[in-house]
LOVEX-633348 format. One record per atom (N, C-alpha, C): residue in one letter; residue number from 1; y, z, x. Coordinates in nm, 3 decimals. Example, Ala and Ser with C-alpha at 12.3 -4.5 7.8 and 13.67 -1.06 7.14 Angstrom:
<atoms>
 domi zalo      yy      zz      xx
    A    1  -0.569   0.780   1.319
    A    1  -0.450   0.780   1.230
    A    1  -0.330   0.780   1.320
    S    2  -0.225   0.708   1.285
    S    2  -0.106   0.714   1.367
    S    2   0.003   0.787   1.290
</atoms>
This chain:
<atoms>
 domi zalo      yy      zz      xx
    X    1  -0.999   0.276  -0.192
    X    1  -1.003   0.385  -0.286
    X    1  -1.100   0.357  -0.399
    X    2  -1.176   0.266  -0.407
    X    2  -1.269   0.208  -0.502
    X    2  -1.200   0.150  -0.630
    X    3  -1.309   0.226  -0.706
    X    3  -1.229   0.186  -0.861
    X    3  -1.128   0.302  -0.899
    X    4  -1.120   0.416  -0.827
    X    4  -1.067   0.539  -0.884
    X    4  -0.892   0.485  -0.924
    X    5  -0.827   0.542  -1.035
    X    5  -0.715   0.494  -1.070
    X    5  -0.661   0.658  -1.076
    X    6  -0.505   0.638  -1.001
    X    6  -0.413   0.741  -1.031
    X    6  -0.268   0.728  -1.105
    X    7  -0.250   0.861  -1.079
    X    7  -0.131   0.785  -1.191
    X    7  -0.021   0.927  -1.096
    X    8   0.088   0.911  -1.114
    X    8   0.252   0.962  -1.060
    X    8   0.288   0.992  -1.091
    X    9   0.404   1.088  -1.099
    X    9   0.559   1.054  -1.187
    X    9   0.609   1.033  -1.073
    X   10   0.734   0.980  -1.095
    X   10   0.838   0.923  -0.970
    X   10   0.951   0.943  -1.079
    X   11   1.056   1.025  -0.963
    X   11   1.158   1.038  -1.066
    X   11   1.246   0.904  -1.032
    X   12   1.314   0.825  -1.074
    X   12   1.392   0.677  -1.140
    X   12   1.429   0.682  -1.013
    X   13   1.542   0.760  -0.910
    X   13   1.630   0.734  -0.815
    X   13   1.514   0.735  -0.691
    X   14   1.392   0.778  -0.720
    X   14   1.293   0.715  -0.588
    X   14   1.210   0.602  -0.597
    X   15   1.231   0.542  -0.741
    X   15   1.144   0.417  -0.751
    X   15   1.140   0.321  -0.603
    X   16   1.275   0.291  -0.637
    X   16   1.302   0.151  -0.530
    X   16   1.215   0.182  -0.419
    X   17   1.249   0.295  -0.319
    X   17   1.192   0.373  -0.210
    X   17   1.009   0.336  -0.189
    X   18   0.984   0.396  -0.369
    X   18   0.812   0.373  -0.366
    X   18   0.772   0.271  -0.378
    X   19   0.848   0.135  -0.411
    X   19   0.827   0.037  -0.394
    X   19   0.785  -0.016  -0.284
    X   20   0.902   0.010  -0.210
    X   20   0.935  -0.047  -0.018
    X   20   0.808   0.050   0.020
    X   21   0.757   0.167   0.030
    X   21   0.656   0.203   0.068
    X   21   0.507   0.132   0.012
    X   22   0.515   0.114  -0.064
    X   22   0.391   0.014  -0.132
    X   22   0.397  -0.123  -0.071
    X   23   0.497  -0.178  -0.102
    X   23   0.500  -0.298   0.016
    X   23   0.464  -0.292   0.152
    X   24   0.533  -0.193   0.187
    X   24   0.439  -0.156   0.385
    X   24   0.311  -0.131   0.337
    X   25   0.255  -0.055   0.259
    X   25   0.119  -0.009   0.292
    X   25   0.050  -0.148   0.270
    X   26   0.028  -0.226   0.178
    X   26   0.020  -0.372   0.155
    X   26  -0.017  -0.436   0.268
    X   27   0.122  -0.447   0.334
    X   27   0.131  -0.559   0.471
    X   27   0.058  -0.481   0.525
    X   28   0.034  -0.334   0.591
    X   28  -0.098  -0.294   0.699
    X   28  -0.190  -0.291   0.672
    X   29  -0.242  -0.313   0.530
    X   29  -0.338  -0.314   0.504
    X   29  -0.408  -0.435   0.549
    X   30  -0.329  -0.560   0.527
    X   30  -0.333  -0.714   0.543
    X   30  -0.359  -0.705   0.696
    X   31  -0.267  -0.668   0.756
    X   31  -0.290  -0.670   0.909
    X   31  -0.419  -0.608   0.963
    X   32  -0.446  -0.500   0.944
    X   32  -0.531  -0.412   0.990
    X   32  -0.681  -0.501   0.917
    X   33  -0.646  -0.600   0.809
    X   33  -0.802  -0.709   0.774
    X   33  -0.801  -0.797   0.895
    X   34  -0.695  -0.852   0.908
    X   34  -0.676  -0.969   1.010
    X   34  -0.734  -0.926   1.145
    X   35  -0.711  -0.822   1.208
    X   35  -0.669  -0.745   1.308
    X   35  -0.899  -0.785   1.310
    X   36  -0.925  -0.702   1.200
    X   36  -1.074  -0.673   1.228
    X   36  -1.145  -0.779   1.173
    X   37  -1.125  -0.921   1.115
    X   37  -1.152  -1.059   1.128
    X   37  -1.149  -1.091   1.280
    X   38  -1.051  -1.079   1.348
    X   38  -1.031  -1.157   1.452
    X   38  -1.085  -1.057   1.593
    X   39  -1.156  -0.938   1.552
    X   39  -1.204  -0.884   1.649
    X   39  -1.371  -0.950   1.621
    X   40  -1.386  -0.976   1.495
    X   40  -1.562  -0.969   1.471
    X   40  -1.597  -1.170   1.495
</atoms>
């Protein structure tokens, strides 16, 4: 996404939720580097 910065509201009782989704996107992100390291 470059440098571009966004910003949310999240109402309090979906934090946790957007957390655990930020954490997955994270790990595929990680994978999907690995994934195309180990193809090149």
């Amino acid at each position: 996404m470059n440098d571009t910065h966004y910003s949310i509201d999240v109402h309090k009782k979906h934090l946790e939720e957007l957390k655990d989704l930020y954490k997955a996107l994270v790990k595929i992100a990680e994978i999907s580097r690995e994934h195309d390291i180990m193809i090149d």
